[in-house]
TORMAR-911213 format. One record per residue (C-alpha): x, y, z; residue in three letters. Coordinates in pm, whole numbers, plus 32768, in hexadecimal, padded with zeros to 4 digits. Example, Ala and Ser with C-alpha at 12.3 -4.5 7.8 and 13.67 -1.06 7.14 Angstrom:
BEGIN
84CE7E3E830CALA/85577F9682CASER/
# end
This chain:
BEGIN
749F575B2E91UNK/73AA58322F0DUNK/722A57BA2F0CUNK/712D588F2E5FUNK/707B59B22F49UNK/6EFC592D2F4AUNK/6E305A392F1FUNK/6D4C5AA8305BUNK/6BF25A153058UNK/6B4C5B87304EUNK/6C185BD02F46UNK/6BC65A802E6FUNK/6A3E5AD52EC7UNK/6A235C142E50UNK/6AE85BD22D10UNK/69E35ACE2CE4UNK/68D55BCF2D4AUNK/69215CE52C43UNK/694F5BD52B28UNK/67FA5B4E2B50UNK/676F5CBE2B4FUNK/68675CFF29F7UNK/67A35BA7295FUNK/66575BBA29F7UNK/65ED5D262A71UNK/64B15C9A2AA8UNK/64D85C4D2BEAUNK/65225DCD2C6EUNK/63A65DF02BE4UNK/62F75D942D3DUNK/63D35E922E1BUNK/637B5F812CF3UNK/62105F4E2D0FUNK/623C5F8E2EAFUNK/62F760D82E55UNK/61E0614D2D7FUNK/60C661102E50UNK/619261B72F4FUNK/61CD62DC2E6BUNK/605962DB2E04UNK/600462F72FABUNK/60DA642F2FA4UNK/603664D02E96UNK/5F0264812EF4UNK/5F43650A3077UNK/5FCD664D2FE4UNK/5E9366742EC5UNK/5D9165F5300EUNK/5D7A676F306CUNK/5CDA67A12F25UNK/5B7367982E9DUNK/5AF5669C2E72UNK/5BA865D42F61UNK/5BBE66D33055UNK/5A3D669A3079UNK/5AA06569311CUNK/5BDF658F31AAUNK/5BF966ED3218UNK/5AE766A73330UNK/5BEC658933E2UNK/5D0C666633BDUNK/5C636747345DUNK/5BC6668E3591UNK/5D0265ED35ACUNK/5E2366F03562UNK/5D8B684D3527UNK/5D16691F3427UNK/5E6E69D233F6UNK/5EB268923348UNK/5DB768AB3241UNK/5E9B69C931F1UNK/5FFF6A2D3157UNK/60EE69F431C5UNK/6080694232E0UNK/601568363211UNK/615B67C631D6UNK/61C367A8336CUNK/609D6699338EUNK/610665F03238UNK/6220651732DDUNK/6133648F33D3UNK/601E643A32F1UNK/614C638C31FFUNK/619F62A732ECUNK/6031623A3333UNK/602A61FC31A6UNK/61A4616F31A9UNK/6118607732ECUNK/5FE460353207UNK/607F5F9B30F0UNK/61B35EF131A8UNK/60BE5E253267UNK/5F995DEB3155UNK/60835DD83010UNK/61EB5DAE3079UNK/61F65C4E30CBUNK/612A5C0E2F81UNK/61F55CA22EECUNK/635C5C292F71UNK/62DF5AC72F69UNK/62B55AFA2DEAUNK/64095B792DD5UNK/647C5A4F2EB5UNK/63DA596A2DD4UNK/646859FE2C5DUNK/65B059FD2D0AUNK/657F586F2D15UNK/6525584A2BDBUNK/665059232B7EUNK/6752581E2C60UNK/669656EF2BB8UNK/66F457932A52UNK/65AC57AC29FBUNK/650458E02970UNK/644859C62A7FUNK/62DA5A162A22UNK/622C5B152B10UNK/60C15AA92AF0UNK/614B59192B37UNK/61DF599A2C65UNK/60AF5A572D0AUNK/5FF959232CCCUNK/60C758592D8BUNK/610A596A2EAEUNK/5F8B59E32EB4UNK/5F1658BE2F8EUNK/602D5913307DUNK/5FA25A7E309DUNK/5F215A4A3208UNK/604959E032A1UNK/61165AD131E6UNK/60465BEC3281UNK/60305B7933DAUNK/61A35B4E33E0UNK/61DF5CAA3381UNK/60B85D213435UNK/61B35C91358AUNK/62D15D373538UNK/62185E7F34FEUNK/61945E46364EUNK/62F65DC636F9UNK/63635F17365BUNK/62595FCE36C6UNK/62A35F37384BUNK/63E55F8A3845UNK/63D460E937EDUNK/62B4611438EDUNK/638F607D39CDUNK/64B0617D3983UNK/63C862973992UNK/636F623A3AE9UNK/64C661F73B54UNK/6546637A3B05UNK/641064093BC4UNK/6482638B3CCFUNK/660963D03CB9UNK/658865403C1FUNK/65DC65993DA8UNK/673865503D90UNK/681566863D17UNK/68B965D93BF2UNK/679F65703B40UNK/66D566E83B52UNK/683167653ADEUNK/6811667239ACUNK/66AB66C03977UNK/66D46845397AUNK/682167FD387DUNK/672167293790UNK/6803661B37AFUNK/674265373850UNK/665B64F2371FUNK/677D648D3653UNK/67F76379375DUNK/669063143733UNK/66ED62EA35E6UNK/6827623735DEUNK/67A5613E370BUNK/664460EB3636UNK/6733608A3513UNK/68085FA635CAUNK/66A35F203678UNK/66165EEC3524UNK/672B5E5834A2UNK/67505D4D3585UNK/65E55D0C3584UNK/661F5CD133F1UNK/673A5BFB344FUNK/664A5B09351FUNK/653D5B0B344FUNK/660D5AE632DFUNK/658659AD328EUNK/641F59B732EDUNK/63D959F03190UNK/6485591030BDUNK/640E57F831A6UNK/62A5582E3186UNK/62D25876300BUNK/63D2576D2FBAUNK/63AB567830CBUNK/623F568C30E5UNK/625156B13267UNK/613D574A3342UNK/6165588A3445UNK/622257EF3561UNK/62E2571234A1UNK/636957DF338AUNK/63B9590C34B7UNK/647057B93591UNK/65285783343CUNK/658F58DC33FDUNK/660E59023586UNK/66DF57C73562UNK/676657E13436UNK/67B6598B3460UNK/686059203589UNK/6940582B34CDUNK/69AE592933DDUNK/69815A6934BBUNK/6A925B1C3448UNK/6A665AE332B3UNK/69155B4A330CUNK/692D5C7633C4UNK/6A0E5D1532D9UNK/69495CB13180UNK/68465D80326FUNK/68F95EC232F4UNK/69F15F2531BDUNK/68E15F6130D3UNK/67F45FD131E7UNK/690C60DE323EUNK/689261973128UNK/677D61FD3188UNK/67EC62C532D8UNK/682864043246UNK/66EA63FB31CFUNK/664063C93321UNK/673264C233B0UNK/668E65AA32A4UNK/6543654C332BUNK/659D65783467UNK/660E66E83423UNK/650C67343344UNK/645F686D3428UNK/65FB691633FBUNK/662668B2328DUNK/649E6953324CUNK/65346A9932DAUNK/66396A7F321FUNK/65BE6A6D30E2UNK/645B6A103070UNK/630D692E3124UNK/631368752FB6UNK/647F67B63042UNK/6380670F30F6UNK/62FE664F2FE6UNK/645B66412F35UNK/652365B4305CUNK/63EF6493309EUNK/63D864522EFDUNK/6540641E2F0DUNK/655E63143032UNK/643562312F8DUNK/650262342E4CUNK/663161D42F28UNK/658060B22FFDUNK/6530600A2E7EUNK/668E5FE82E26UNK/66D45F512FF4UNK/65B35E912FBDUNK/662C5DDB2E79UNK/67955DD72EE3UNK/67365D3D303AUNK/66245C462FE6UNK/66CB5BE62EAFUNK/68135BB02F99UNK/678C5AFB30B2UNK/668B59F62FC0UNK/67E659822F04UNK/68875950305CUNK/676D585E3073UNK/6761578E2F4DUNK/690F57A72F47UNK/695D575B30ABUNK/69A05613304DUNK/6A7E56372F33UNK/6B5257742FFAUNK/6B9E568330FDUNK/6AC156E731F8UNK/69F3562632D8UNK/68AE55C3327CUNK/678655A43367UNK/66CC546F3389UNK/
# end
């Protein structure tokens, strides 16, 4: 007689996933709360050109970028730029926040218990600190990384192949595909930061030592509750990445379009990920898997 097929472990956590959004979609609420005030930073770059902001703003764009910019449609070539200063803004002041909160009303969820969103910002508010600086380093092992790449194709720009690839345009689209991976992985490492300061109650050091002992326990569950739903978002950033071809194609306005869309997009990665990766937590145990001391 044959024995059952078990079903995979990603499969089993995401099943679990999408039911607790089906009984309690409460708990997409803090990645919807990121997505607005992301949305609300790209309307308020594109309206910053305007009196009466402009009385304020226009002056910095100008020092800093030009005064074309202050104008259509050049406007819309420095709005990716200033996005990701707003995006970079609220990741590191509101995203941890906000992803413990979600951490926390998944808990309650796994405990059977009723999540309440005010109960769990009280509980995740004195954490804020730590949830900041630990975002605040991976924005900056990002950062480090990409300066690092930038410096590494200066100096292989004298080799024939890559100033073949950079006169092609392709060479901004391995950029793309390589930061993914890079990110990814980072993710990966760092999965479990979160849910130990939140849950756990650990401090900096401790809860990143957790999360880099434990991630490398269950690596490859990890990495791939990480990069599936992640994969989404590439043609978006291949989209931003083409943006200058696509405006002279059809409108500057895409601009705003293409950007609007991908914040929608990171709510539903965001949910699917964090949501994912806090169940792996509290069910490691119960799905067989080893559980760190």
């Amino acid at each position: 007689m044959k024995k059952p097929k078990k079903t995979p472990i990603i499969g089993v956590i995401w099943k679990v996933a999408f039911n607790a959004l089906k009984s309690n979609p409460i708990i997409i609420l803090p990645f919807c709360i990121s997505g607005v005030l992301k949305l609300l930073g790209l309307v308020f770059i594109f309206i910053s050109i305007f009196y009466p902001l402009s009385l304020v703003f226009a002056p910095i764009i100008k020092t800093l970028w030009g005064e074309a910019y202050l104008h259509y449609p050049f406007n819309f070539n420095l709005m990716p730029k200033l996005f990701y200063y707003a995006q970079v803004s609220v990741y590191v002041l509101m995203d941890g926040l906000l992803s413990g909160i979600a951490v926390w009303m998944i808990f309650r969820v796994n405990e059977g218990k009723k999540p309440v969103f005010s109960e769990a910002l009280k509980k995740v508010f004195p954490k804020y600190i730590i949830l900041v600086g630990f975002l605040l380093t991976v924005f900056l092992i990002v950062y480090m990384i990409s300066f690092g790449e930038n410096f590494a194709i200066m100096k292989l720009l004298r080799f024939k192949f890559m100033t073949i690839l950079l006169k092609r345009g392709l060479l901004d689209f391995i950029k793309i595909f390589l930061n993914f991976f890079i990110i990814v992985l980072i993710e990966t490492l760092f999965a479990f930061v979160i849910p130990f300061v939140v849950l756990k109650g650990r401090g900096f050091f401790k809860a990143i030592g957790g999360s880099l002992s434990l991630a490398k326990k269950l690596f490859f569950t990890v990495f791939i509750l990480i990069i599936i739903p992640t994969t989404i978002s590439l043609p978006i950033s291949l989209l931003k990445a083409g943006l200058p071809a696509l405006i002279a194609k059809t409108l500057p306005e895409i601009t705003f379009l293409v950007l609007g869309a991908g914040v929608i997009l990171t709510v539903f990665i965001d949910w699917i990920v964090t949501t994912s990766l806090a169940l792996l937590f509290l069910l490691r145990k119960d799905l067989g898997l080893e559980k760190i001391k």
